[in-house]
C-alpha positions in Angstrom: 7.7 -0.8 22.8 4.9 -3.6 23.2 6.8 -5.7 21.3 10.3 -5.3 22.8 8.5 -6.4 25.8 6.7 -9.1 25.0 9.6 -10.6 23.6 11.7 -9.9 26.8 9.3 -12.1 28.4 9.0 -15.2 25.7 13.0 -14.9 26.3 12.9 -15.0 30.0 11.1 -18.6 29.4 14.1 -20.0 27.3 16.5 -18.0 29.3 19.4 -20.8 28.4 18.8 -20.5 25.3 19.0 -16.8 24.9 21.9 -16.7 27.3 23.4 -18.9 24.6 22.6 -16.6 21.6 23.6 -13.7 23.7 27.3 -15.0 23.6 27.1 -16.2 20.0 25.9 -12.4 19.1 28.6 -10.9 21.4 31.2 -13.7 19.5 30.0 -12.8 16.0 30.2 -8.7 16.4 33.4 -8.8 18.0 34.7 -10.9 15.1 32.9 -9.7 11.9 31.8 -6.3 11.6 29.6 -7.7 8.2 28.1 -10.9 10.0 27.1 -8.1 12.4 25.5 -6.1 9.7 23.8 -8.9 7.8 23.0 -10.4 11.3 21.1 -7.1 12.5 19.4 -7.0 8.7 17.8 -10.7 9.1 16.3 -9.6 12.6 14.6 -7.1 10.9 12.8 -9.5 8.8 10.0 -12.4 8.9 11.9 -15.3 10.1 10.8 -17.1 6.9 12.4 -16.8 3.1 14.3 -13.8 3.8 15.4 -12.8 0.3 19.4 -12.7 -0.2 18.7 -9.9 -3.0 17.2 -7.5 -0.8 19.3 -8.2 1.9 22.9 -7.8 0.2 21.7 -4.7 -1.0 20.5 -3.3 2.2 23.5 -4.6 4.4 26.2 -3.6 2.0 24.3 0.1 0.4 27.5 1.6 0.5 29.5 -0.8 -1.5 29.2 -0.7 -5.5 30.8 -3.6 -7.1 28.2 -6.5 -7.1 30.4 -8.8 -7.1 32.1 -7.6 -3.8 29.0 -7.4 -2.3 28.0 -10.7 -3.1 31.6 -12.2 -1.3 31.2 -9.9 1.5 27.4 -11.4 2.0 28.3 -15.4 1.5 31.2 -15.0 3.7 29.3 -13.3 6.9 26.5 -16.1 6.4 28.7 -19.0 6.4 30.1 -17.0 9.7 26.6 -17.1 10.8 25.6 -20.5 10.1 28.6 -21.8 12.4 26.8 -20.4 15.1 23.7 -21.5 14.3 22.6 -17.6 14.0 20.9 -18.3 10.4 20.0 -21.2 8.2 20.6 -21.1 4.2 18.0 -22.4 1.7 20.2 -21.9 -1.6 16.9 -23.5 -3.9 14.7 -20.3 -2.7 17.5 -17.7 -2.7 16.8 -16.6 0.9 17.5 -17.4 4.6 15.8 -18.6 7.8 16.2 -17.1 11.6 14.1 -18.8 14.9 12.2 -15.8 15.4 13.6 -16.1 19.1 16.9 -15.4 17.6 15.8 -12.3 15.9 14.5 -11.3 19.1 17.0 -11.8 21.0 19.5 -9.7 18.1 16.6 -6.9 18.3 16.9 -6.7 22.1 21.0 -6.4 21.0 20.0 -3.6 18.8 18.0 -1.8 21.4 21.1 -2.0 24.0 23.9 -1.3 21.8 21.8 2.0 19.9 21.7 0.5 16.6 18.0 -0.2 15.9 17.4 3.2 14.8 20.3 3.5 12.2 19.5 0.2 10.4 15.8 0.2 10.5 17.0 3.8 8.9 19.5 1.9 6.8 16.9 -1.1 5.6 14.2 1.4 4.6 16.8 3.6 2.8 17.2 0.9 0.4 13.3 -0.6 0.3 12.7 3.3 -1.2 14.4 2.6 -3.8 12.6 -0.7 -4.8 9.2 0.0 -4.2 6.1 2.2 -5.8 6.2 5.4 -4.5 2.9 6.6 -5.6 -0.9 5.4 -4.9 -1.2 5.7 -8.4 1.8 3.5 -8.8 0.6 0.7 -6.7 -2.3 -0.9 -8.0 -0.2 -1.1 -11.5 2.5 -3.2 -9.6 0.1 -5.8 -7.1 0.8 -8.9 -9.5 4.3 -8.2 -9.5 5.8 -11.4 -7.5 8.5 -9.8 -6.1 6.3 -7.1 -4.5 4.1 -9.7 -3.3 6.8 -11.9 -1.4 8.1 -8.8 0.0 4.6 -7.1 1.3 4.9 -9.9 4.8 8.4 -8.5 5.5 7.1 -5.5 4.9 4.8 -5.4 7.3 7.2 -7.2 9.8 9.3 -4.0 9.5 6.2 -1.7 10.0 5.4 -3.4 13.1 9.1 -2.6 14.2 8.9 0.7 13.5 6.2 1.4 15.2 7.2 -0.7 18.4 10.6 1.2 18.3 9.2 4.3 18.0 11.1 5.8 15.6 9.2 7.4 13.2 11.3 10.9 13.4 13.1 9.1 10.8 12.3 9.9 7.0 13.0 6.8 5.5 11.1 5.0 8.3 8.3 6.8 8.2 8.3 6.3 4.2 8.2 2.9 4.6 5.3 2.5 6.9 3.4 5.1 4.6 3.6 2.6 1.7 3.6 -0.4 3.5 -0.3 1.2 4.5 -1.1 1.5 1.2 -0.1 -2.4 0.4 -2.6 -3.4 2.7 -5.5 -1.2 1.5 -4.6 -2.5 -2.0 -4.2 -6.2 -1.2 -7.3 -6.2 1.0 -5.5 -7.2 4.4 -7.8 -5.0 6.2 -6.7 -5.8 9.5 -3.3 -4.8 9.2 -4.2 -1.5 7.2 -6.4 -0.5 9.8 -3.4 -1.3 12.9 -1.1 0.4 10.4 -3.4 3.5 9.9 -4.2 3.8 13.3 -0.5 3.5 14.4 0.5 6.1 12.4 -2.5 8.6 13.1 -1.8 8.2 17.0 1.7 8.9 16.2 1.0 11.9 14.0 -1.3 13.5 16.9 1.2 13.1 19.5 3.7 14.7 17.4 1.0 17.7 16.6 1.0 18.6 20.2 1.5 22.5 20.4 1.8 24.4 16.5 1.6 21.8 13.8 4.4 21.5 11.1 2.7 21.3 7.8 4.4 17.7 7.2 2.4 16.5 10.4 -1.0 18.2 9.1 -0.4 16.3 5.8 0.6 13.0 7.6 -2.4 13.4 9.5 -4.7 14.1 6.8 -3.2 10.7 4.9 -3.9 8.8 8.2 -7.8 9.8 8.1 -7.9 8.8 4.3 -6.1 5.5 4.8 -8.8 4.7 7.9 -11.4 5.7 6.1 -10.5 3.9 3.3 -10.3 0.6 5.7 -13.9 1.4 7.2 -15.3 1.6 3.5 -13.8 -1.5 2.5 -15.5 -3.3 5.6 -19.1 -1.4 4.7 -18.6 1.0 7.5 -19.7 4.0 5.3 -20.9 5.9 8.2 -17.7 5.5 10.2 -15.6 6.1 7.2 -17.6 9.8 6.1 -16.6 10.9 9.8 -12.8 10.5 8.6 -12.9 11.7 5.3 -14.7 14.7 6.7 -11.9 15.1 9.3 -9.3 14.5 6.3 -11.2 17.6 4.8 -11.1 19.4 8.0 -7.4 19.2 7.9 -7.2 20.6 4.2 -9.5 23.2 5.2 -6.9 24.6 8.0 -3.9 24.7 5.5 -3.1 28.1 4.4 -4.2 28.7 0.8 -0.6 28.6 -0.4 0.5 25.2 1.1 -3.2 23.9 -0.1 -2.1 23.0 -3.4 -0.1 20.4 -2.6 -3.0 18.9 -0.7 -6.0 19.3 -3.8 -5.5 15.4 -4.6 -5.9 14.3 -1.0 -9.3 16.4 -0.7 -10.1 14.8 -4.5 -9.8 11.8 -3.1 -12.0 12.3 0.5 -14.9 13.6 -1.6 -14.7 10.8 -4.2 -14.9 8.6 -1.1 -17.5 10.3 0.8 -19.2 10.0 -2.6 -19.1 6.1 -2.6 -20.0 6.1 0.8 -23.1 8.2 0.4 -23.8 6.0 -2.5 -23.8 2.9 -0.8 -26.1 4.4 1.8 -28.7 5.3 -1.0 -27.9 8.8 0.3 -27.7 10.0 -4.3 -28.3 13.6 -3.9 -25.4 13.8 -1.3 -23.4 11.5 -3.8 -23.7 13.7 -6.5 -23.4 16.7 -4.8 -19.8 15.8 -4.0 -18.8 14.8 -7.4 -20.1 17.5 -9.4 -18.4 20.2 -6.9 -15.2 18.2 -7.5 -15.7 18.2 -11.4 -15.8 22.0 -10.9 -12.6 22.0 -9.1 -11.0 20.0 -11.6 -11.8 22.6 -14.5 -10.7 25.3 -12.1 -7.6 23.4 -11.5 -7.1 22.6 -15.1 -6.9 18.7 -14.0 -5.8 16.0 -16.6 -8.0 14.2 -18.6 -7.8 11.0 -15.9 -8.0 12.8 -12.8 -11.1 14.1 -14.6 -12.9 10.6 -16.6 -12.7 8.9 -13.0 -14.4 12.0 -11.5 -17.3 11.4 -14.4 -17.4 7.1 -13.7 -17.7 7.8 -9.9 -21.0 10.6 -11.0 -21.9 7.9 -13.8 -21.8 5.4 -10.6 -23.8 7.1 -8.6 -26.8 7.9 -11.1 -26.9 4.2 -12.5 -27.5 3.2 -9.2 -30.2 6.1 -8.4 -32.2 4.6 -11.6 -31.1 7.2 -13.8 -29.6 5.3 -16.7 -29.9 8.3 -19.0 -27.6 10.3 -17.0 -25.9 7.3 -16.3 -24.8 7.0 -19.8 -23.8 9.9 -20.5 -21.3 10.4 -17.9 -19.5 7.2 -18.5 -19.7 7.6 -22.5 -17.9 10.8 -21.4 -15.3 8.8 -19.0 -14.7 6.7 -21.5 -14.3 9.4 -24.6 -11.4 11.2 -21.9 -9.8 7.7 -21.4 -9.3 6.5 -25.0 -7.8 10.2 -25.5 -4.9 9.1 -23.1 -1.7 7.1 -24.1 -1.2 5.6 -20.9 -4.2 4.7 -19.4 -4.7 2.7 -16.7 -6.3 -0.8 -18.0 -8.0 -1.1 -14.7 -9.4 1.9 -14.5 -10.5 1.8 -18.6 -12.2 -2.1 -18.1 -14.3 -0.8 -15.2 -15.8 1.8 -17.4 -16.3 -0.1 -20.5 -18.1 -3.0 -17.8 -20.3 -0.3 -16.0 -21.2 1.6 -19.4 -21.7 -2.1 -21.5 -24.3 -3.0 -18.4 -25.9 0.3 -19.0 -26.8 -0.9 -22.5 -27.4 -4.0 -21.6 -30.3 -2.7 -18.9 -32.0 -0.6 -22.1 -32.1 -3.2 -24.5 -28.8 -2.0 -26.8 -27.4 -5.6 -26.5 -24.7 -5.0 -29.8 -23.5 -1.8 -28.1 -22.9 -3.9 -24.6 -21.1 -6.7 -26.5 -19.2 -4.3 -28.3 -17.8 -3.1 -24.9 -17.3 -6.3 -23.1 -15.4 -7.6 -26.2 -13.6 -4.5 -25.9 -13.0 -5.1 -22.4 -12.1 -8.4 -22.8 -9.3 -8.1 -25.4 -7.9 -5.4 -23.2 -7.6 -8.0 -20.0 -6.2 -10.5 -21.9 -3.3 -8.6 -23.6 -2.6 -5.8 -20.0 -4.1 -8.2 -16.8 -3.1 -10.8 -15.3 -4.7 -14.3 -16.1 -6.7 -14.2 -13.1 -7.7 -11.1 -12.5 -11.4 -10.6 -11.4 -12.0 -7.7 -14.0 -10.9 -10.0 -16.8 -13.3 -12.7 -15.6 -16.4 -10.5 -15.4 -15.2 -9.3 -19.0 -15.3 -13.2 -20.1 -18.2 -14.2 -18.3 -20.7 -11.2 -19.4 -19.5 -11.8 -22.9 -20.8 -15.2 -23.1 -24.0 -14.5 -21.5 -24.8 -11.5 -23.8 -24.0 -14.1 -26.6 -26.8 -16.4 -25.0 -29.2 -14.0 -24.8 -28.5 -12.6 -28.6 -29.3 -16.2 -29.9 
């Protein structure tokens, strides 16, 4: 409750003030029972561009007709805005609060015993808009609506945890995926207070016999931390937690396993790039080739098995092996052409790592082949500024130098 506190106190300095919302709060609930709702929503948010989309939908959930809803939200924030509560900017769809204000209405929550059931009530509906899957993530970073939403997201997060109410679902949800946002956009600061929230929760509701949903939540929370510590070239650090996130697997009973194979896939994949990094090959490949061998045990999919082989492929370019190294990601890259869907990310990265392969032993037509390949493939499924597309154009031109 850190931050219910600390906010008590920036209150106490502007104690008019607050004295002053106070009544307007107490004025608008006792008058409105939807400025009340909408009013709860906003302090829920960043003070900034709070979108009216998201918020209509969350506020009224239970109501179907759009239009209604629309009414019923216009009417409670012209209710607002006579007390000052909120502020309208029509150009940008979306509203302002004095993050003071939102405090104070927070504090409100906390008094009355409504922060839990619309922080449950908020999330409910952010389920429904946002990508449920780490695979589904990284397709959906460029989306601007995702990335204006990923602050508030966070803002909510932070509530969450301060609240303490993770016992509920939805909540708990919501800060799961608002931990993968910030692995995937890079804010590694907040991933790593996110992870490490959410792990110090887990393991102080583990105290006695574990539930198997607290085993798995924990095991997630060691991925996502190691995941931060790799991303900040911690790779010793990061190998501790991937081992513990193995450790965790390792207790499950074989039965419940299964549901866990893609989180130990994705600990030794790790602990492979880590050992990698630390010139540490044999380790590397040791990892990768057991997993290739659970993957044919497990009759995996094609993906799950090509980035298996472009992680080994990795790992022997970068021991000197280009031999090897070629023939893994000539084999990643047979598997990914094979699929309908796959993932242009995923499929540029291996036509870049395999065209630098032929580029190292002197095949210059086969590595222009592939970055022309890769290149067509940024420019017609990523967006215009995306780094993979501008290695794909800038190692096609100099390959065309050094042909002439």
């Amino acid at each position: 409750m850190d931050m219910l506190r600390r906010a008590k106190e920036r209150l106490l300095l502007t104690s008019d003030a607050a004295m002053t919302w106070e009544m307007d709060i107490e004025a608008v609930s006792d008058s409105s029972p939807d400025a009340k709702t909408v009013m709860e929503m906003t302090s829920l948010f960043l003070s900034t561009d709070i979108p009216l989309d998201i918020l209509s939908q969350a506020a009224f959930l239970q109501c179907d007709d759009d239009d209604d809803r629309q009414s019923r939200l216009f009417s409670a924030i012209k209710q607002l805005m006579v007390f000052t509560l909120v502020q309208e900017n029509r150009e940008l769809n979306s509203l302002f609060v004095h993050s003071l204000i939102q405090q104070t209405v927070v504090d409100y929550m906390v008094r009355e015993g409504r922060l839990f059931s619309q922080l449950q009530l908020l999330c409910r509906y952010l389920l429904t808009i946002l990508p449920q899957s780490e695979d589904a993530i990284p397709r959906q970073l460029n989306n601007s609506r995702l990335l204006a939403l990923t602050p508030h997201l966070y803002r909510i997060a932070d509530t969450i945890i301060a609240a303490e109410v993770h016992t509920c679902q939805e909540c708990w949800d919501l800060l799961q995926i608002a931990c993968s946002l910030a692995l995937s956009y890079k804010h590694l600061d907040k991933a790593r207070f996110l992870c490490e929230e959410r792990l110090a929760v887990t393991q102080r509701a583990s105290a006695g016999q574990v539930p198997l949903y607290d085993l798995q939540g924990m095991c997630q929370c060691f991925l996502d931390i190691g995941h931060v510590h790799l991303n900040l070239s911690r790779h010793e650090t990061a190998i501790g937690y991937f081992q513990q996130a193995l450790a965790v697997i390792a207790s499950i009973q074989e039965e419940q396993s299964i549901a866990m194979s893609q989180s130990s896939r994705v600990a030794r994949l790790f602990m492979a790039d880590c050992y990698r990094e630390l010139n540490q090959f044999t380790d590397a490949e040791k990892l990768q080739l057991e997993q290739l061998e659970y993957d044919k045990q497990d009759n995996a999919g094609k993906e799950d098995i090509s980035n298996v082989l472009h992680s080994l492929a990795q790992t022997y370019h970068h021991w000197g092996k280009r031999s090897e190294a070629i023939k893994k990601y000539e084999e990643s890259l047979s598997l990914k052409r094979e699929l309908d869907d796959a993932n242009p990310i995923e499929l540029s990265k291996v036509l870049l790592s395999l065209g630098l392969c032929y580029k190292e032993r002197g095949l210059l037509d086969e590595a222009r082949s592939l970055y022309q390949e890769a290149l067509q493939l940024g420019q017609s499924s990523l967006p215009s500024r995306h780094l993979l597309l501008a290695q794909s154009k800038n190692k096609t031109v100099i390959i065309k130098w050094s042909m002439q």
